[in-house]
C-alpha positions in Angstrom: -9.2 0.3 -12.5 -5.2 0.2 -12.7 -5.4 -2.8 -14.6 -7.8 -1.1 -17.6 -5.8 1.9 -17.5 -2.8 -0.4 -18.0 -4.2 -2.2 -21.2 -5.4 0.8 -22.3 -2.7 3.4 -21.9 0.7 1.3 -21.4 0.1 -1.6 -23.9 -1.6 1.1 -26.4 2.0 3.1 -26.1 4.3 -0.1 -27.8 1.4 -0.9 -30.2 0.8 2.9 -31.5 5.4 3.0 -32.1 4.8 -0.4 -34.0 2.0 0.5 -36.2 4.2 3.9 -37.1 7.1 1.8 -37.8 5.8 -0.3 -39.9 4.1 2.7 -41.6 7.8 4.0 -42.1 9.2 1.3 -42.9 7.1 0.6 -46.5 8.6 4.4 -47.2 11.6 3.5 -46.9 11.2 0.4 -48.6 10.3 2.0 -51.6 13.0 4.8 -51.6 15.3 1.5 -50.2 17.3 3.5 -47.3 19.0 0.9 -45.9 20.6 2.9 -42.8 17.4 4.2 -42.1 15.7 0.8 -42.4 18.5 -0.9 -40.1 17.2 2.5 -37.3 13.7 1.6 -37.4 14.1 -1.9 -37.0 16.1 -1.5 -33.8 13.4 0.7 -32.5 10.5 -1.7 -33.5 12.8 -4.5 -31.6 12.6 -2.0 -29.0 8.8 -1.1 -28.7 7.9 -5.3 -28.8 10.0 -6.0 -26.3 8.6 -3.1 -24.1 5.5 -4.9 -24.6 6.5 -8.1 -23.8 7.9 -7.0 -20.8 4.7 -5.4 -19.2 2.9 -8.5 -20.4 5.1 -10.8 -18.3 4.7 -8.8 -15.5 1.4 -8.7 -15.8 0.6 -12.5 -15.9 3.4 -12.4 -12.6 1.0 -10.5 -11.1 -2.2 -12.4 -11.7 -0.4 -15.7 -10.8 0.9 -14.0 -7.7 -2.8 -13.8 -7.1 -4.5 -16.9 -8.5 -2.1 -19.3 -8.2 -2.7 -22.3 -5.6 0.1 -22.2 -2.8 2.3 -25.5 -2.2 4.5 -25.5 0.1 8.1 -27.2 0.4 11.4 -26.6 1.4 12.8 -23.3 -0.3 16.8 -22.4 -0.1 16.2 -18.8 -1.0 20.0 -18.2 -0.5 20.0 -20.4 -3.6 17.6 -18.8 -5.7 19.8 -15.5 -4.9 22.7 -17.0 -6.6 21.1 -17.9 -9.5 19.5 -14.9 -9.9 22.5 -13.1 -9.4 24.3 -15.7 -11.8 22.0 -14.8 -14.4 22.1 -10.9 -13.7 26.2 -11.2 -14.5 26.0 -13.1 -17.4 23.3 -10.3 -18.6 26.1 -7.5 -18.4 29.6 -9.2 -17.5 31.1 -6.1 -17.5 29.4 -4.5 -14.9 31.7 -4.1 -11.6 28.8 -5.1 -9.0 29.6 -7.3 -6.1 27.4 -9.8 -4.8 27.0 -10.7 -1.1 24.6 -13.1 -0.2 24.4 -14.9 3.3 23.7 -18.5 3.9 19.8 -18.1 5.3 17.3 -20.8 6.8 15.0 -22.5 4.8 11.5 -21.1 4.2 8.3 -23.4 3.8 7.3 -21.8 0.7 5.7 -21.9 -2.9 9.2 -22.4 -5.1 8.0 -20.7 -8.1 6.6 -18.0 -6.3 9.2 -17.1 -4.2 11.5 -17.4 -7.4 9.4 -14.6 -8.6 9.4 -12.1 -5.7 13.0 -13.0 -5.2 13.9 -12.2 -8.6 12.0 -9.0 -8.5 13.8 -7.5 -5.5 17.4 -8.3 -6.9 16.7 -7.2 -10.2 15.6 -4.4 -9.1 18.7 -4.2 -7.0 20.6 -4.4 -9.9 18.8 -1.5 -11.9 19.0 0.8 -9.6 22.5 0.6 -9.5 23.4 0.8 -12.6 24.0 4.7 -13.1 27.0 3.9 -10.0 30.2 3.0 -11.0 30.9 0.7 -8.6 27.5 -1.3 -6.9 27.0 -3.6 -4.2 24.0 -5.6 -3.8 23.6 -7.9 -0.4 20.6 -10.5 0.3 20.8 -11.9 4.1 18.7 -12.3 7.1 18.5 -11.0 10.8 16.6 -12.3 14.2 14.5 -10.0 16.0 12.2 -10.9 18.3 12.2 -14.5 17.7 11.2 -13.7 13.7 13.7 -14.4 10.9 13.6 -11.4 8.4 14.8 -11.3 4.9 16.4 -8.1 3.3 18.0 -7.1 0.0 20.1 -4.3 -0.1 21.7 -1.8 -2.1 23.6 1.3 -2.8 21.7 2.7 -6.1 19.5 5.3 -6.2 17.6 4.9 -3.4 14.0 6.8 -3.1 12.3 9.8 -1.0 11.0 8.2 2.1 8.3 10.4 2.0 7.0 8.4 -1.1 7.6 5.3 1.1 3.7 4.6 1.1 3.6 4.4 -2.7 6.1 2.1 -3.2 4.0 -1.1 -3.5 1.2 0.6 -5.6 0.8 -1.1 -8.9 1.6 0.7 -11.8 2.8 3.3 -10.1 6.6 4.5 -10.1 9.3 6.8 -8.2 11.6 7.7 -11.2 10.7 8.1 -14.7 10.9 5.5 -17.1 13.6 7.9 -19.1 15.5 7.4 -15.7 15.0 3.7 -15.4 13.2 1.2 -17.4 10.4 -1.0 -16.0 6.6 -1.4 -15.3 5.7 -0.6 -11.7 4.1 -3.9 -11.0 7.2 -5.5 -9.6 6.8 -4.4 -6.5 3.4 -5.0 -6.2 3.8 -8.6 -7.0 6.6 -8.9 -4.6 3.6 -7.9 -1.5 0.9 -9.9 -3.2 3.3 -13.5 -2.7 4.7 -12.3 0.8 0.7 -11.6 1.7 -0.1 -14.9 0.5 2.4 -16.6 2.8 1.1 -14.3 5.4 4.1 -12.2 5.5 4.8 -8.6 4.8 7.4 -6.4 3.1 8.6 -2.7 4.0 11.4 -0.8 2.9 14.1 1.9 4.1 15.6 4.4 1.5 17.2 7.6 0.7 17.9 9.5 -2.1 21.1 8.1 -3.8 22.1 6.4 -0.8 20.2 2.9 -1.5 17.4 1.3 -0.6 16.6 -1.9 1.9 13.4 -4.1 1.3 12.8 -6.2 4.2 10.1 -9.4 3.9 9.1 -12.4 6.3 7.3 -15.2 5.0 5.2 -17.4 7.6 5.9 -20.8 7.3 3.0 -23.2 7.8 0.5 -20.1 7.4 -2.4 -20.9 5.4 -2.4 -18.4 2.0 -5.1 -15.6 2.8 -7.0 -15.0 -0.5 
C-alpha cells in the first residue's frame, strides 16, 4: 500500500514540475527570455533529480529485501571513512568533525552493509547541517557480551515520542521544506540489519541529536 501511494503521489509530484516546465519553457522560447529560461532549467535540474533520488532509494529498498545474503569479512570502520570521505568532498566547506572508532569486524553482506552504513551517516550529516559547527561519531560498545554499533550526532535530533515511527517507510519527522529526502532510508537501514538478524533503535531529542544503535549477527542465517 505505501509502495503504490509512493509511485503514485511522490514520483507523480517531479513528473507533474517537469511536464509544466517544459510547457514554460516553449513560451519563453518563443518570446526568447533568456534569464527566465536559465530559472526554469535549474528548477527542471531540480525536479529530475528529486526523482532520481526516490528512485534510488527505492531499488535500495527492494534489494535490501530480495537480494541473496553473502557473507565475508566487513571493516565497517572502513566503510565509515569513505563515506565520510565522500560526504567532505560533497561540501568542503562545511566545519563537521568526524570521529570514528577502530570497530571489530562483522561477517556481513559488503554491499549491503555499505548501504545501511551510508544511510545512517548521511543522514548524520543532514541533520546537521542547519548547526554551525557538527559532530558526527560512528563507534561501538560491549554490553552483555554483544558488540553494538552506533552513529551519533548533534543535529536536529527528533521527539522521542515519534520514536515508533521512525523506521516506517515513507514516512518522515520533519518536512521536506526542512530537510530534503525520501523516508525510505530508514526503513532500508532495519530491513538489512533484520536480514542479518540484527535490530536497530534509536535515542533523540529535539535539537539535541540523535543516536541509532544496530547489531548485526554474525553467522545468523538471513530471515526472509
Amino acid at each position: 500500500e505505501a509502495f503504490s501511494y509512493t509511485v503514485a503521489h511522490d514520483l507523480r509530484g517531479p513528473l507533474d514540475a517537469v511536464q509544466g516546465m517544459v510547457y514554460i519553457l516553449e513560451a519563453l522560447e518563443r518570446e526568447k527570455h533568456e534569464v527566465d529560461r536559465r530559472e526554469i532549467l535549474e528548477q527542471l535540474q531540480q525536479a529530475t533529480r528529486n526523482m532520481t533520488l526516490l528512485i534510488d532509494d527505492l531499488l535500495n529498498l527492494s534489494r535490501a529485501s530480495t537480494t541473496m545474503v553473502k557473507r565475508e569479512p566487513v571493516r565497517l570502520t572502513d566503510l565509515a571513512w569513505q563515506i565520510a570521505g565522500d560526504l567532505k568532498r560533497s561540501d568542503p566547506g562545511r566545519p563537521v568533525e568526524f570521529r570514528i572508532e577502530q570497530v571489530p569486524e562483522v561477517e556481513a553482506d559488503g554491499g549491503l552493509m555499505r548501504v545501511a552504513l551510508d544511510n545512517l551517516i548521511r543522514n548524520a550529516w543532514k541533520y546537521t547541517s542547519k548547526h554551525e559547527h557538527a559532530c558526527i561519531e560512528f563507534g561501538a560498545v560491549r554490553k552483555r557480551g554483544e558488540t553494538i554499533f552506533y552513529v551519533r550526532d548533534d543535529g536536529a535530533g527528533f521527539d522521542p515520542k515519534l520514536n515508533d515511527q521512525l523506521f516506517q517507510p515513507f514516512h518522515r519527522l520533519h518536512s521536506r521544506s526542512e530537510f530534503a529526502g525520501t523516508g525510505i532510508g530508514l526503513a532500508t537501514v532495519q530491513r538489512i540489519l533484520e536480514r542479518h538478524g540484527g535490530r536497530i533503535w534509536a535515542e533523540g531529542a529535539v535539537e539535541k541529536g540523535a543516536t541509532f544503535w544496530f547489531t548485526v549477527k554474525s553467522g545468523v542465517a538471513a530471515v526472509a
